[in-house]
Structure formats: C-alpha cells, structure tokens
C-alpha positions in Angstrom: -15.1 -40.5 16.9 -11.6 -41.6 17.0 -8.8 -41.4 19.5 -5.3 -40.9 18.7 -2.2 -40.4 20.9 -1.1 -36.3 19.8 2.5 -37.8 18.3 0.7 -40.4 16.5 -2.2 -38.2 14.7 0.9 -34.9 13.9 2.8 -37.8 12.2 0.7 -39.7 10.4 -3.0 -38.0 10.2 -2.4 -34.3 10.0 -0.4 -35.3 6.6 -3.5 -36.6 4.9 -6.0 -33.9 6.4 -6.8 -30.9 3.5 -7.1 -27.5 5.1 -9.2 -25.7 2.8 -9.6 -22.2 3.8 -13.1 -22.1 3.1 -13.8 -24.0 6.1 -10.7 -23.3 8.3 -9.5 -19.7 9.9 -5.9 -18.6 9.1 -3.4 -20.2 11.6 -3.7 -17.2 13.9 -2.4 -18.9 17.4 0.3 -16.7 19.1 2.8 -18.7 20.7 1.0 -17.9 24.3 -1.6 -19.2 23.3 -0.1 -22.1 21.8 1.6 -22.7 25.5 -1.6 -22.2 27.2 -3.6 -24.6 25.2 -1.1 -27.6 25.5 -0.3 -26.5 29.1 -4.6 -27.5 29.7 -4.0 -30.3 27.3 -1.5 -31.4 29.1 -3.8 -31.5 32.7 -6.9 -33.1 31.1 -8.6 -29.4 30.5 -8.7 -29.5 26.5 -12.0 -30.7 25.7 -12.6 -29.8 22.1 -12.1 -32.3 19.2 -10.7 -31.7 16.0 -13.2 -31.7 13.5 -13.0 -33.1 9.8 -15.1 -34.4 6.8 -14.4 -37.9 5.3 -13.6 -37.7 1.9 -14.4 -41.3 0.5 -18.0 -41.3 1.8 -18.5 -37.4 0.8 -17.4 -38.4 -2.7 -19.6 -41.6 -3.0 -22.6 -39.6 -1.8 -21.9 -37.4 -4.4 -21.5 -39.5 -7.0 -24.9 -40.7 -6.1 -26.4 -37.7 -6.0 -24.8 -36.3 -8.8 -23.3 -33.1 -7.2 -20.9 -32.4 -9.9 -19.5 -29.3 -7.6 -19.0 -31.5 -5.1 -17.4 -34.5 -6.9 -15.0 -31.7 -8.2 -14.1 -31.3 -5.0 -13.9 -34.5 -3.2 -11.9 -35.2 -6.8 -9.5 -32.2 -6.1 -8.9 -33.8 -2.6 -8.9 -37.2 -3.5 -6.2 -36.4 -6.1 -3.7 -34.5 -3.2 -3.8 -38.3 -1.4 -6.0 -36.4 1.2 -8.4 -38.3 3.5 -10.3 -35.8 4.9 -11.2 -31.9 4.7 -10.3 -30.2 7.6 -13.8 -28.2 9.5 -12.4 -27.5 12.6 -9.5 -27.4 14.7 -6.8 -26.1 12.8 -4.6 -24.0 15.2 -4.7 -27.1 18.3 -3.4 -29.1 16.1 -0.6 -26.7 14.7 0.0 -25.8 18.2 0.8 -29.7 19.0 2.9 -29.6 15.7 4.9 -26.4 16.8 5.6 -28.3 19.8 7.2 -31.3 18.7 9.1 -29.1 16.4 10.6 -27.0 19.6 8.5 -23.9 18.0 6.8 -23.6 21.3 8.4 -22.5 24.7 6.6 -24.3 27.6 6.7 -22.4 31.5 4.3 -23.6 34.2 3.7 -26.8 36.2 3.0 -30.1 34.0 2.1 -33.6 34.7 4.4 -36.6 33.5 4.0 -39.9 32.7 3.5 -41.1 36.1 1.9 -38.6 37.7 4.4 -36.1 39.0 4.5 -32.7 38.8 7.3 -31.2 36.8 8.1 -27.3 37.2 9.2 -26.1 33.3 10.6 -23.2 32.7 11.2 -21.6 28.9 12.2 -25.2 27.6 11.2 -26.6 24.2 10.0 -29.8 23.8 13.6 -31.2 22.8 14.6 -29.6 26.4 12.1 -31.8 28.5 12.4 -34.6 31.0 11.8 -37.4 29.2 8.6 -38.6 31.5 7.2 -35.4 30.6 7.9 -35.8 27.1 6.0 -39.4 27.1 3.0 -37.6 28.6 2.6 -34.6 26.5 3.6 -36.9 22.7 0.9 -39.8 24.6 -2.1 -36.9 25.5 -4.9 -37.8 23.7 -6.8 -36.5 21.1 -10.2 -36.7 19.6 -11.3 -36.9 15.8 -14.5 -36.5 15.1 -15.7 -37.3 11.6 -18.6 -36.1 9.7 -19.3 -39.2 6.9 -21.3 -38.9 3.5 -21.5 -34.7 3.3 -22.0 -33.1 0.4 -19.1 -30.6 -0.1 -21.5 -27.3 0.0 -23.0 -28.7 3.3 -19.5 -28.7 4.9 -20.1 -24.6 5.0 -22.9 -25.5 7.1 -21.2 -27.1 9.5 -18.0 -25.3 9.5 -21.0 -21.8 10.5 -22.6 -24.3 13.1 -19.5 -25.5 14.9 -18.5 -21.9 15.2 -21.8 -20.2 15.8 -20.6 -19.6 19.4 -17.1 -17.5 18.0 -18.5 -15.0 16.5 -17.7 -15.3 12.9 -17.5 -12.1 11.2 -19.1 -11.4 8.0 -15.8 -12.4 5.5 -14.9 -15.2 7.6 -19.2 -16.6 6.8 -18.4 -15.3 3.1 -15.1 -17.5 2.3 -16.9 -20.4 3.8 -18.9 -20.4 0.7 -18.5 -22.6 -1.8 -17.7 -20.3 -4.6 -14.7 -20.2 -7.1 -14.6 -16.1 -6.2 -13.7 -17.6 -2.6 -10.7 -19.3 -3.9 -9.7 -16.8 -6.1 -9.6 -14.0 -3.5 -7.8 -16.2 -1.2 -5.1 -16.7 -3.5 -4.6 -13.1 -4.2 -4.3 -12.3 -0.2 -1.4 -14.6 0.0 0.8 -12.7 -2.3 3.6 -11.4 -1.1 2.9 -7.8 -2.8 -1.0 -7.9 -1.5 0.4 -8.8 2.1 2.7 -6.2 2.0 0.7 -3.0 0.8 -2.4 -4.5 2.8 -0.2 -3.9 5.8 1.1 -0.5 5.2 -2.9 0.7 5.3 -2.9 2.9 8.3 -4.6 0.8 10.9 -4.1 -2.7 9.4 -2.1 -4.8 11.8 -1.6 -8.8 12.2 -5.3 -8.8 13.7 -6.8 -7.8 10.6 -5.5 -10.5 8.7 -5.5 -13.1 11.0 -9.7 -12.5 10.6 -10.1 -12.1 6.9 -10.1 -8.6 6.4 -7.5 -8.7 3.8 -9.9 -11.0 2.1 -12.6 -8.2 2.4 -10.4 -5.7 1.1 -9.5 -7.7 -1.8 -13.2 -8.8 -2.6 -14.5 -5.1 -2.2 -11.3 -4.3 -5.1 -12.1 -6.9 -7.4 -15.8 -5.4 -7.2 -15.0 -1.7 -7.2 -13.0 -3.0 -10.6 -15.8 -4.8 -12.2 -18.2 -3.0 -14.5 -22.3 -4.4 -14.1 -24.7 -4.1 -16.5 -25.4 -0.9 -14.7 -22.0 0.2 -16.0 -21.6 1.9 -12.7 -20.0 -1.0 -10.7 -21.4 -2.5 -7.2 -22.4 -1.1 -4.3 -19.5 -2.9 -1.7 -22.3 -3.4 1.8 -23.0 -6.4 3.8 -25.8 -7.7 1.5 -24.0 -6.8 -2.2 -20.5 -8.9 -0.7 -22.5 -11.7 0.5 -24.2 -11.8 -2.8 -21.8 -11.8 -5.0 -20.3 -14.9 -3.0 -23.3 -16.8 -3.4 -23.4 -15.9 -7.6 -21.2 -19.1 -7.6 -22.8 -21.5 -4.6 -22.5 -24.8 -6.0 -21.3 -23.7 -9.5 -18.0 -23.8 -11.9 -16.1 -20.8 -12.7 -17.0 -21.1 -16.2 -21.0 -20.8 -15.3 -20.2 -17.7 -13.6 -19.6 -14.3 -16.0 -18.7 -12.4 -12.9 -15.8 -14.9 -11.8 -14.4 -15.1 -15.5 -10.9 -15.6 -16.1 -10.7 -12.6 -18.0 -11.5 -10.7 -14.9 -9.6 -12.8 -12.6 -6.3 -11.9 -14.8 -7.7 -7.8 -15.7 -7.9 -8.3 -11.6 -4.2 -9.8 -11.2 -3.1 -7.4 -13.3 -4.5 -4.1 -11.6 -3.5 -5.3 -7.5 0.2 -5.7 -9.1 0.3 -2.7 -10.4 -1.2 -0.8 -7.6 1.7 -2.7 -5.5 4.2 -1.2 -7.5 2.8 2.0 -7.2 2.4 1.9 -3.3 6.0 0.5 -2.8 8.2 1.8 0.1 4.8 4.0 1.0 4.4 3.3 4.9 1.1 4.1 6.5 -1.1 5.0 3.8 -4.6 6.2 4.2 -7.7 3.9 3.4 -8.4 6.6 0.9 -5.0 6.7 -1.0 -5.5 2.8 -1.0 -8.3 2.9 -2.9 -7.3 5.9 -5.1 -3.8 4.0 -5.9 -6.5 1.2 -7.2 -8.2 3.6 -9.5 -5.2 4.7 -11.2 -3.5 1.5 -11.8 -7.4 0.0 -13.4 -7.3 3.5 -15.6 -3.8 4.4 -16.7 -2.4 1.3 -16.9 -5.0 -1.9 -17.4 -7.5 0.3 -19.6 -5.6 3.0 -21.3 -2.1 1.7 -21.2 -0.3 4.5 -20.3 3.7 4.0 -19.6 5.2 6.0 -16.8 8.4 4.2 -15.8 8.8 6.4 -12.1 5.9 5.1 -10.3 7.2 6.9 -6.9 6.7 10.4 -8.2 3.5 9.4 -9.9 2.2 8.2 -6.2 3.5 11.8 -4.7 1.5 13.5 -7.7 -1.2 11.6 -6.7 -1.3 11.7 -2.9 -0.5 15.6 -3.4 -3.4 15.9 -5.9 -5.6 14.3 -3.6 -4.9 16.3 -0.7 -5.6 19.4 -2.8 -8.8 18.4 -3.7 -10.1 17.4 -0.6 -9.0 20.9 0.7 -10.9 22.8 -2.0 -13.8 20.6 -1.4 -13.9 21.4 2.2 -13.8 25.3 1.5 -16.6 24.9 -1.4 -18.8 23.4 0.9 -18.2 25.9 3.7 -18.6 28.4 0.9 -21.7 27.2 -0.1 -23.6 26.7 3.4 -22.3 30.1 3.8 -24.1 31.2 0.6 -27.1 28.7 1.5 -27.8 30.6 5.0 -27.8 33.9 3.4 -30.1 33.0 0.5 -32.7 32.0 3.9 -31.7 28.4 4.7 -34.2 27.1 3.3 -34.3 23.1 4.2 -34.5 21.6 1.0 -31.8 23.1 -0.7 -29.0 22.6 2.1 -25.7 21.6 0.7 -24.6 18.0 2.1 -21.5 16.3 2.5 -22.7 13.6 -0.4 -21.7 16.6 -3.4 -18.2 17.4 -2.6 -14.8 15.6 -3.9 -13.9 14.8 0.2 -17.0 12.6 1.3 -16.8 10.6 -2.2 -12.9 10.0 -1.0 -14.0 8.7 2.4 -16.6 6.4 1.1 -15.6 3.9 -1.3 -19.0 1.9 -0.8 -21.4 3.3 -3.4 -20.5 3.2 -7.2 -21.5 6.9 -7.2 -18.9 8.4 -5.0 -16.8 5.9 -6.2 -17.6 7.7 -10.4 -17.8 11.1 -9.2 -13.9 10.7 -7.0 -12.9 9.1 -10.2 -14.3 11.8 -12.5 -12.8 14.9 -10.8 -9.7 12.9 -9.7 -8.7 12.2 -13.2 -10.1 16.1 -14.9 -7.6 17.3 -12.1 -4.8 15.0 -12.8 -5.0 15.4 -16.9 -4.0 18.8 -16.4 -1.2 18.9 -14.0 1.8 19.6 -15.6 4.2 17.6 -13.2 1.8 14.8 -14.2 2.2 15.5 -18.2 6.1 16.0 -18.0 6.3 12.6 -16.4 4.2 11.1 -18.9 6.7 12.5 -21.5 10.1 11.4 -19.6 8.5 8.2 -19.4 8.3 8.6 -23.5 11.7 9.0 -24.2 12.8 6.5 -22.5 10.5 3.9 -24.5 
C-alpha cells in the first residue's frame, strides 16, 4: 500500500491511472454525496482505499506466461503512458478532483490544519480558509496495489472487492474480458444511444448510472444477430452472460459473433433507429424495440428509402396500437368460443398466440419472429405506409 497526500495523488497519480470500464462503475456520485464523502474524509471517517492493478508487473507476468489477451492489454495501457488499471475507487477519487476544481459545494462543520473547527457553509474549495484548505488538499489517501495479475484475473477481483454492493447482472457482464464488452460500451456513449435510451418510459439517470443502457444495447445487438438456428437468441440471464464469455480471453477476430461486420451492420441499425425515434418523448419499451425491427428490415437488410422518418414512426406506433387492440379482442373472442365448445383444458387459448404478449416480451426469438411476421404483413399493406414509400421516390 501507498500513502499519498489527496492534492498530491489528483495531480500527479490519477493522470497515469487507466479507468477501464470493465472493471470500474460509471462516475455516478451526486454532488451530495460527493460533499458527504469528503466531509468523513475530512474527520478521519473514510476508510476505503483506492484500488488499482500495476501495469509493469501484470505485463511481465504475462509475457511469461504467454497471455497474449493480456499482453494486448497491458500493451494497450502501457502505450496511453498509464501505470496502472483502475479496480476500485473511481468516484472518491473524482469526488476529491471535483473539489479542487470548486465542482463541489461543501456545508457542515470541518477540521483544519490545526485542529479547529471551521463552520462552512455552500463554499467551494477556492472559497475556504486557507487552514481548512491545507487540511482537506493534505488528507490522506491509501493506494493499494495488486502486482503481477493477469488482465482476465482483474475481473476477479474487481467481483470480489465489490461482492458486498450488490453488483447487478450487466455490471458482472462488462467486467468480462471480452471485445463484445468494449464494443457495447462504446455504443452507450453515443450521444444518439444516450438520448433515445432516455426517452424509454421509465429510464431515468439511475438506469444508466448501473449499466442498464449497456443491457439494452447488448439484448439489441443480440435480437439483431441471426444463430445458426436462424431464429436469433433467447435475451435471459444465462444466454447474456454467455454470450459475454464467447470472447473471455480471446481477440475479436477469433470470435464470429463479435465480427466487425456485425459490429458495423450493428452501428448502422441503432443510428437509424435514433433517427427514427427523434423528438419522440416517452416511448414504450415495446415501440423501442419495434423502432429496432424496422430500422434492421427496411433499411440495413432491404434498403428501403423513406426520407420522413417522423410520419413513418406515427405509421408505426399507430399500426402497433392497432394490432395489439385486435389481438386483445381475438383472444377474448376465442376463450369466449373455447368455453362454449366445453373448456376443455388442453385446448385453452393463452396469451403466448396473440400479436400483444409477443410485443411485451422481447426475450424469446419466437415472439420476437411471430411480432415481426405480423408487424411487417400489416405494414406492407397500409396505404399511408406505401404513399410514403413512393414520395420518398420522387424525391430520389
């Protein structure tokens, strides 16, 4: 372990430490809590270290070892004039940085350099006494350095360290070492992702401060992928996490799943589906994943030009609505039918036939095909819907 005075490590540590997402949470810190935190920093009541990986040692040991994943890494690192990979620790040692760069407004009684108490009151740290200023840039700090890890063990102990914070199931999943990890994480940071990910009804800062915008995304790219099945994947627990692990340890290129050519099919179908959602506030799960569909089929696989996107999104959200409507009164219908025909158990409709359970569960490749399958029957013969198609035309 190491000891460094606060200023000292923002300055000239925190430069030379690599946050890789696969090991760290998203900055997710409010300011409160940022106060809080440097408030029981500040009267000896912050206990926790900040946790990192060295990157010399990790690279020699994987040299010896010949982790060519992990030298990769290490490499990648090494190469960014990085001395370490950041484990642990992440938003204390933002919080100190949003301090000393009057980010952070400080209320409540503090300690200075000599002992006194000093009562604060809204001030930044530019606003302080300066005895309290000497205290808070000399409180100590503890660095705590795991030496000679293999880069795919860092997961580990990334899990480990935070095996008392309930980890959700994405936040395990992008500590993986997987090229799919880095990928998705690069698509949530889009501006146009962010912004339609946050229009979903439901899907406030909370979500993505925990990965769920990274779940989305992953359960997308998936949805988008044909198996060998040709159906697609189921999108539970167990089918995410293994698709993570179809690239523990390996290159991109070893990987079919993870191919560049489906990264950029991938790229292509979420910017579409932006454009089409644009200026739509609180959208429905359901229209989320519908607006998916219809960017992969009209415009990535069959290349279809409509130049209003707006009125083709009404078209669709109208269509949608209609069809979960009829679906509703088909299966009332039908129980109605079913009860006079003499119940009988084993031919009872269920919920699993009709157009309006397939929309509200985009988990299983079948509901996913059969939505798909009446969604675009339906839509190929709406007239609104071929009219557009031809004004797009003459435009060309």
């Amino acid at each position: 372990m190491y000891r460094y005075k606060v200023k000292n490590f923002v300055d000239n540590i925190m430069p030379h430490i690599l946050v890789d997402r696969s090991f760290q949470r998203k900055v997710c810190w409010t300011e409160k809590t940022c106060r809080e935190f440097i408030h029981s920093a500040n009267l000896g009541r912050a206990f926790y270290p900040i946790v990192v990986a060295d990157v010399k040692t990790g690279l020699e040991r994987s040299h010896d070892g010949g982790k060519e994943y992990s030298i990769e890494k290490y490499e990648h690192a090494e190469n960014l004039r990085k001395d370490y990979i950041s484990l642990d620790g992440q938003n204390r040692s933002m919080a100190w940085k949003k301090l000393f760069n009057d980010q952070v407004h400080l209320r409540g009684t503090f300690l200075d350099a000599d002992g006194d108490e000093v009562d604060v009151m809204n001030a930044v740290y530019s606003q302080l006494p300066e005895r309290l200023q000497d205290a808070l840039r000399d409180t100590e700090i503890i660095l705590s350095v795991a030496k000679q890890c293999y880069y795919d063990e860092l997961h580990e102990i990334f899990v480990n360290i935070n095996s008392g914070d309930a980890l959700n199931p994405q936040e395990i999943r992008n500590a993986i070492n997987t090229a799919i990890s880095a990928f998705i994480r690069k698509i949530c940071d889009r501006s146009h992702v962010q912004e339609t990910l946050s229009n979903i009804t439901g899907f406030d800062q909370s979500k993505f401060d925990r990965s769920y915008d990274a779940e989305y995304i992953i359960k997308a790219y998936m949805a988008t992928l044909q198996n060998s099945s040709g159906m697609g994947y189921n999108l539970g627990k167990k089918e995410l996490d293994s698709f993570y692990l179809k690239g523990k340890e390996k290159l991109v290129t070893n990987v079919p799943e993870y191919s560049k050519k489906n990264q950029n099919r991938f790229i292509n179908i979420v910017k579409t589906q932006s454009s089409l959602l644009k200026g739509q506030t609180k959208i429905p799960q359901k229209i989320w994943w519908l607006s998916l569909y219809v960017s992969e089929s009209l415009f990535i696989d069959n290349q279809i030009k409509i130049d209003n996107y707006g009125e083709l999104c009404n078209i669709i959200i109208t269509l949608d609505s209609k069809l979960c409507d009829d679906s509703r009164q088909k299966m009332g219908k039908d129980l109605e039918l079913w009860k006079q025909n003499g119940a009988d158990p084993e031919s009872k409709p269920t919920s699993s036939s009709y157009y309006h359970q397939w929309a509200s569960d985009p988990r299983g490749p079948n509901s996913r095909h059969m939505r798909k399958e009446d969604f675009f029957d339906a839509l190929n013969t709406r007239q609104d819907y071929l009219a557009l198609i031809e004004a797009s035309k003459l435009t060309a």
